[in-house]
C-alpha positions as CSV (number, residue, x, y, z in Angstrom):
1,X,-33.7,82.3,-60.4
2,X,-33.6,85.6,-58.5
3,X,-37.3,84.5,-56.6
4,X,-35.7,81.4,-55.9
5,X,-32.2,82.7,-54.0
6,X,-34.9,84.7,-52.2
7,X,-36.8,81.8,-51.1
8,X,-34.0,79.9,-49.8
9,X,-32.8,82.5,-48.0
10,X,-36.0,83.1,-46.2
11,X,-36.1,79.3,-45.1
12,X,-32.6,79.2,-43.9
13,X,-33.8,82.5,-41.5
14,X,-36.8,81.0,-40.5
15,X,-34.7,77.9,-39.5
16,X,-32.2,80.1,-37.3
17,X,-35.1,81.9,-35.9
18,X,-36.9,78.4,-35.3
19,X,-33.3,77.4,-33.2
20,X,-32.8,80.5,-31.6
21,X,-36.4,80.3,-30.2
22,X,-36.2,76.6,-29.1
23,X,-32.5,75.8,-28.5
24,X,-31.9,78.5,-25.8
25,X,-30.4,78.4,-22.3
26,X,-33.6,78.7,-19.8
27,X,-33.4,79.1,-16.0
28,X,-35.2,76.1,-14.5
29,X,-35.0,76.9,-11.1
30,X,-32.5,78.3,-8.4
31,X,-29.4,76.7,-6.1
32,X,-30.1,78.2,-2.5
33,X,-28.7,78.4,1.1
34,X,-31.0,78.6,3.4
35,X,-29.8,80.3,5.7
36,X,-28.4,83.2,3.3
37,X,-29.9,84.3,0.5
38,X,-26.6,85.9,-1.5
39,X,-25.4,82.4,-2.1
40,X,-28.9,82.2,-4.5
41,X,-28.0,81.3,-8.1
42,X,-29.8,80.3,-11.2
43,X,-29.8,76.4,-12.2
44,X,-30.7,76.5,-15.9
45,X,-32.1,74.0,-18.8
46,X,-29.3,74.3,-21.5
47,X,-30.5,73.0,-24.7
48,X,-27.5,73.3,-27.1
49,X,-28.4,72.8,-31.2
50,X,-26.8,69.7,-32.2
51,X,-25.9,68.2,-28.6
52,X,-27.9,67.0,-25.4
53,X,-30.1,68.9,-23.4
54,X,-27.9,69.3,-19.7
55,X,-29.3,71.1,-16.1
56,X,-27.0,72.8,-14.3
57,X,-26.1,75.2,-11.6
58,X,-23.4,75.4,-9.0
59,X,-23.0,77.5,-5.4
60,X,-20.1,78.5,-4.4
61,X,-18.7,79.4,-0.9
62,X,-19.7,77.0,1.1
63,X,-17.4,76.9,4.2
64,X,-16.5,73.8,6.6
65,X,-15.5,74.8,10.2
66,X,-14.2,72.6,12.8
67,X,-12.2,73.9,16.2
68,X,-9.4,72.2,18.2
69,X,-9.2,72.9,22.0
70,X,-6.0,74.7,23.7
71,X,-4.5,72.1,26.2
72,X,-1.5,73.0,28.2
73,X,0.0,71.1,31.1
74,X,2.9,71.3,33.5
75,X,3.4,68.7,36.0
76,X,6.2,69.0,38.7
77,X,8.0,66.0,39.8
78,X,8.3,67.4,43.9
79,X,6.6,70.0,46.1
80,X,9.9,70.7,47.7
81,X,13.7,71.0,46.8
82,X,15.8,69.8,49.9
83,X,19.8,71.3,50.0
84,X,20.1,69.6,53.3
85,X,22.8,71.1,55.5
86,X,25.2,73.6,53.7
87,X,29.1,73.2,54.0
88,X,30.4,76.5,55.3
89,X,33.7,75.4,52.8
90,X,32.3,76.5,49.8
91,X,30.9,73.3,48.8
92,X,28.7,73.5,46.2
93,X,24.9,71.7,47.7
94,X,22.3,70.9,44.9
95,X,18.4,69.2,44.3
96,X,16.4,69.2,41.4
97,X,13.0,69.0,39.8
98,X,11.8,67.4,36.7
99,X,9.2,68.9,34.6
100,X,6.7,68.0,32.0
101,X,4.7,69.7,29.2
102,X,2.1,68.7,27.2
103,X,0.8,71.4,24.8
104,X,-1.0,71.9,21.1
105,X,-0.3,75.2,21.3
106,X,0.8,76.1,17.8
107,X,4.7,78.3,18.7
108,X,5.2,76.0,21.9
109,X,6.0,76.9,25.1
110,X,8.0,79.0,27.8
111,X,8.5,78.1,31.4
112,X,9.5,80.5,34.0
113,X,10.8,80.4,37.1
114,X,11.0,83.3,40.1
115,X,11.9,83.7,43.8
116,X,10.2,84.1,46.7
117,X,12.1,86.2,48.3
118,X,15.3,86.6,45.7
119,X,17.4,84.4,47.7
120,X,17.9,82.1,50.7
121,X,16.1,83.9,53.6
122,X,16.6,82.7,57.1
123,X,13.5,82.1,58.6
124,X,14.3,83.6,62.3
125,X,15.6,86.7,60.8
126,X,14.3,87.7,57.0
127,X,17.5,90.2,56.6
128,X,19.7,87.2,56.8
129,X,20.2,86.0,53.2
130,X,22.1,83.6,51.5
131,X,23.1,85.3,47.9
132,X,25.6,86.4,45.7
133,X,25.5,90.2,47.1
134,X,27.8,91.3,49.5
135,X,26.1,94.0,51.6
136,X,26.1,91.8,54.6
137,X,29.8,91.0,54.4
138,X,29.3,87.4,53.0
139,X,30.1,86.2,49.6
140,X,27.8,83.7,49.1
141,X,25.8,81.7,45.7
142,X,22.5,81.0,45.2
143,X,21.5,79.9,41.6
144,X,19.2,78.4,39.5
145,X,19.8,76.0,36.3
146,X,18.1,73.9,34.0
147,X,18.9,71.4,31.2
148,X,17.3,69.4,28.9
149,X,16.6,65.3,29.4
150,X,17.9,63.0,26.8
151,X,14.5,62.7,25.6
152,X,12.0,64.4,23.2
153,X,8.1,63.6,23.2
154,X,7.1,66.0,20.1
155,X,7.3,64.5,16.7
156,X,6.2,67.5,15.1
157,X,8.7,68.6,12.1
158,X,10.9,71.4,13.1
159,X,10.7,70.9,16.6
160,X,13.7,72.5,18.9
161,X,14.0,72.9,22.8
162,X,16.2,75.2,24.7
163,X,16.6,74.8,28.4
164,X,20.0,76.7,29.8
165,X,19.3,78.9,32.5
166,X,22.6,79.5,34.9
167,X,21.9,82.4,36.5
168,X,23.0,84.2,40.1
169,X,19.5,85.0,42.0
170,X,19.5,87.9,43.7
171,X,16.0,89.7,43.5
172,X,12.0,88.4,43.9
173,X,10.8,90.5,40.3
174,X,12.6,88.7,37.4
175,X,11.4,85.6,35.9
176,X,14.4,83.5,34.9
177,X,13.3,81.4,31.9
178,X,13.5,77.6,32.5
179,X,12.6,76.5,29.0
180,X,10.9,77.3,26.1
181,X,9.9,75.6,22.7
182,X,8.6,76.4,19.5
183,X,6.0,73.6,18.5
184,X,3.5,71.2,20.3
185,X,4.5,68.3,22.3
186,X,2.5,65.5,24.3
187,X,2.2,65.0,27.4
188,X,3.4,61.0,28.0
189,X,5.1,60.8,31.1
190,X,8.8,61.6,29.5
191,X,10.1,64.6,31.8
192,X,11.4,67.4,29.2
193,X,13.7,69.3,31.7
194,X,15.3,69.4,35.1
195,X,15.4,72.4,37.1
196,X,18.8,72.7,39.6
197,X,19.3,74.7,42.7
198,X,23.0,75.4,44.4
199,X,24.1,77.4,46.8
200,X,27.4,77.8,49.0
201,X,28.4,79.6,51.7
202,X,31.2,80.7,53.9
203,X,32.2,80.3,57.2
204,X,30.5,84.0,57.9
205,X,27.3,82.3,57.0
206,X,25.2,82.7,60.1
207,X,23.5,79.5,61.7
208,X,19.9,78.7,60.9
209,X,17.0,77.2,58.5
210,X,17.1,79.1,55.6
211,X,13.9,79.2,52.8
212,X,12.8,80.3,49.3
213,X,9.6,79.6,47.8
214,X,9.3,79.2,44.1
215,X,6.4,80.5,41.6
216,X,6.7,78.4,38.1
217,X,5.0,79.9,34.9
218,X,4.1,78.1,31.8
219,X,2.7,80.1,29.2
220,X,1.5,78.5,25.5
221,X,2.7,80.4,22.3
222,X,-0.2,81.1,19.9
């Protein structure tokens, strides 16, 4: 009885020893990159007692790239703002310009604006000036403003606009902001903001042409 328990034993052994030995997981070959060999990783033959036989083997890490291009524009509706002739009565004289922008630049825009000069400067006689300050005797105005068009060409969610410059211009080193957003928008043709110039003067105004020149900026958020 003993020699028998004894027997049976050894055969069930010899049968796990048999399974162990022939149902084992056994690298069959290796998953690569090319280019880089720490991406290498075993692909093995998995032969599991009682189910199928199955190859496997997986790399992981491989990466897709792609790159959009920055585009920025600004287009200017004129070359020139015209006041024609000022009324010495205080009368308020105004022109405008329209402007465009077309960006994908991911935190939007801001456009800037700065005098030539820092003021309406007579052309005969550059210490002549038509501002705000009152050095020469002469209160005068000279300002910029801008507002937003009715219109909106971005149709990216959370998109907002701000264009409300009023502002006295009195020097040729600040840059008065024009407008400034915080997402993309397309260029299409549908102006985005209008830029004003007034001025007025008084009957102590001397006689003459009278001339800024304007530097705009348009710089894309990242």
């Amino acid at each position: 009885m003993l020699k028998t328990k004894i027997q049976k034993a050894v055969a069930v052994m010899s049968i796990i020893a048999i399974a162990s030995s022939t149902f084992a997981v056994t690298q069959i070959g290796t998953g690569s990159v090319v280019t880089d060999g720490a991406f290498d990783t075993a692909i093995n033959w998995d032969d599991t007692f009682g189910g199928t036989a199955n190859a496997s083997g997986s790399i992981t890490g491989i990466i897709v790239k792609a790159v959009v291009a920055p585009t920025l524009n600004m287009a200017i509706s004129d070359k020139e703002i015209d006041l024609g002739t000022l009324d010495p009565g205080w009368t308020v004289a105004s022109g405008t310009l329209d402007l465009e922008i077309g960006t994908n630049a991911a935190s939007g825009v801001q456009i800037s604006v700065k005098s030539g000069s820092g003021w309406l400067t007579n052309t005969a006689n550059a210490a002549i000036q038509i501002n705000n300050l009152t050095t020469d005797g002469n209160a005068e105005s000279y300002v910029f403003k801008s507002a937003l068009n009715a219109a909106t060409d971005s149709g990216v969610t959370g998109f907002s606009a701000t264009a409300a410059l009023n502002t006295e211009v009195n020097d040729n080193a600040t840059e008065h902001t024009v407008y400034s957003t915080n997402k993309p928008e397309t260029t299409n043709g549908v102006n985005d903001v209008t830029f004003t110039v007034e001025s007025a003067i008084n009957y102590g105004t001397p006689a003459g042409n009278y001339q800024d020149t304007l530097t705009f900026t348009v710089l894309g958020n990242i």
